[in-house]
N, C-alpha and C positions, 0 to 999 in steps of 0.2 A: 504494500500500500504506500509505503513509505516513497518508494523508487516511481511509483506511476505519478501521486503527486506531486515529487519533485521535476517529471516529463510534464505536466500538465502550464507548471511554473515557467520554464523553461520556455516552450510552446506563445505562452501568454506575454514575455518578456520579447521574445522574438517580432510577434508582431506589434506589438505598439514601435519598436524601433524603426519596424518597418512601417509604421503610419507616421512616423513622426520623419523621415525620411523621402513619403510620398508629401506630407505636408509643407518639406522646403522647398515652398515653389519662387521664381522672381518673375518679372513683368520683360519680357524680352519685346523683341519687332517679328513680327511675321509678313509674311505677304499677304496683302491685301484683295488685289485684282494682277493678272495675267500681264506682264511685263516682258518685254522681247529683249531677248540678246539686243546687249549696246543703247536700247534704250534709255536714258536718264530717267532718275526714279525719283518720282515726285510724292509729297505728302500724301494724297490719295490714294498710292500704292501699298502703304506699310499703315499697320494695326500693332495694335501693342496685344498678347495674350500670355495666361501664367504660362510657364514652363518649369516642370522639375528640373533643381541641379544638377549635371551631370561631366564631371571632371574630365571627360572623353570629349566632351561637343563643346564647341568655343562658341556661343550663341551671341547675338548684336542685343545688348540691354536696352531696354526702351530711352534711357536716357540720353542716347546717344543718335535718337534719330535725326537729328540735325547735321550730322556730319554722313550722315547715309543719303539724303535728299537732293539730291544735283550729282549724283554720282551714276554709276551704269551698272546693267545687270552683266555679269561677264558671258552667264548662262539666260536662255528661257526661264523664268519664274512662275511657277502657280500660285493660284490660289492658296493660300493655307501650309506653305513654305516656308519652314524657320529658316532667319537669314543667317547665316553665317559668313564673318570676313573675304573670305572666300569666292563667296557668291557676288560679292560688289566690287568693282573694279573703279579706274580712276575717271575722274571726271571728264576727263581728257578724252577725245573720240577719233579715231579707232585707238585701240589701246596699242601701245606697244608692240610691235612683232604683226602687227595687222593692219588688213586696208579693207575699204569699201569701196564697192566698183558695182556698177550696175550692167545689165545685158538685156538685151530685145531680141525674147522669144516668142515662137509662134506655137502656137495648138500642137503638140503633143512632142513639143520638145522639154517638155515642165509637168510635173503633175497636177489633175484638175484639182482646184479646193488648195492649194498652198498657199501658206498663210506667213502672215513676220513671225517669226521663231521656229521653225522648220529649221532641222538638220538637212541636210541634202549632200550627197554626191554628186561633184560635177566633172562630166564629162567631156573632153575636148579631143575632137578627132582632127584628124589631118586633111581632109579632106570638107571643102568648101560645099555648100549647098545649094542646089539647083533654083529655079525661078521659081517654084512652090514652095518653096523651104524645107524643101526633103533635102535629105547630104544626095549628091550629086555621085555617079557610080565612080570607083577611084580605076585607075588600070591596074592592070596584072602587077606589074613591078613597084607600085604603090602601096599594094591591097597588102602584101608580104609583110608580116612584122612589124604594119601601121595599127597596134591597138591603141585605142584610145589615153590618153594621159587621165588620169583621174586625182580628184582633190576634193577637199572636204569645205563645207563652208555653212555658214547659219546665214538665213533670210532675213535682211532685214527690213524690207520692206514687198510689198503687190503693188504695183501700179496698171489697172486693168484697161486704164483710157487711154494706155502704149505709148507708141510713139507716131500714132497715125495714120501707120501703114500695115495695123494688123497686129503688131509685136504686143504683145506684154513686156512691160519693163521692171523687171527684178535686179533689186538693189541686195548683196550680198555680202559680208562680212568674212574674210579669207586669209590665211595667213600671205606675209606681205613677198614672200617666194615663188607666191603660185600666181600672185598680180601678173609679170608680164604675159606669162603663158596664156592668161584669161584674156588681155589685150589684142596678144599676137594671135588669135582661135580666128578662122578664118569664116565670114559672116554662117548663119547654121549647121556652123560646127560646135554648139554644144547643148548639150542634153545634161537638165538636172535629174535624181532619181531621189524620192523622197528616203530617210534612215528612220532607224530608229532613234528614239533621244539615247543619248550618251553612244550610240553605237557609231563604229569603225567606216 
């Protein structure tokens, strides 16, 4: 009897530690509403909610959301997103090591429904595209070992009113190595392909 209620003791010590443990919460920033890569992130983006302490996760204190507010998302942000340092980059646009460069695509060189914060792989071939904006057929001795160059990049913006002449003009976020390539891409030679988030 002795030995069960002293398990019982034990038992009952254990969890109030652990309520008083779930009880240390602070007042951090979350995300508010849906914020795109590179985006500046304004007071209407960030909510303050509790959060439990946890010595693993470096979370942004509510106190500090003044110094979060004119600054970028480095990533896509949801809804309901604890911020962390991490997650906000400099105020400065494009960041460091990046550039923004826009391109005018036509209907099924882009996927339908792509939106600002898409991941996307972007394709560039070597060969230029026809007066329909199909890629144009390459010859025999072209065709050989011309795969396409591929690169990663986040949308950073839709423009569906184009350029005019039919094109969608997508505004993209890339590191600043793959800029000339994107440049040099000979007109409907590139093809985005939507990712997964966080994928390769």
């Amino acid at each position: 009897m002795a030995l069960g209620g002293l398990l019982v003791i034990v038992c009952v010590l254990g969890y109030a530690f652990g309520a008083v443990r779930l009880g240390d919460r602070v007042q951090v920033l979350a995300v508010a509403r849906s914020v795109a890569a590179g985006q500046a992130i304004t007071a209407a983006d960030v909510r303050q909610v509790p959060a439990a302490l946890d010595p693993g996760v470096q979370l942004v204190p509510a106190g500090q959301v003044q110094q979060v507010i004119g600054r970028t998302a480095v990533v896509p942000l949801l809804p309901g997103t604890l911020l962390t340092p991490s997650l906000v980059g400099d105020a400065a646009f494009p960041p460091p090591g990046k550039v923004a460069a826009s391109v005018a695509l036509k209907p099924g060189q882009y996927p339908q429904g792509l939106a600002s914060g898409a991941r996307v792989a972007v394709y560039v071939s070597a060969s230029a595209a026809g007066g329909d904006g199909q890629p144009a057929p390459a010859s025999p001795a072209k065709s050989a070992g011309s795969a396409p160059v591929r690169m990663q990049a986040v949308v950073l913006g839709v423009d569906l009113a184009g350029d005019g002449q039919g094109s969608t003009v997508i505004s993209l976020l890339l590191d600043a190595a793959d800029g000339g390539r994107l440049a040099g891409a000979p007109a409907g030679a590139v093809v985005l392909m939507q990712t997964a988030p966080g994928g390769n």
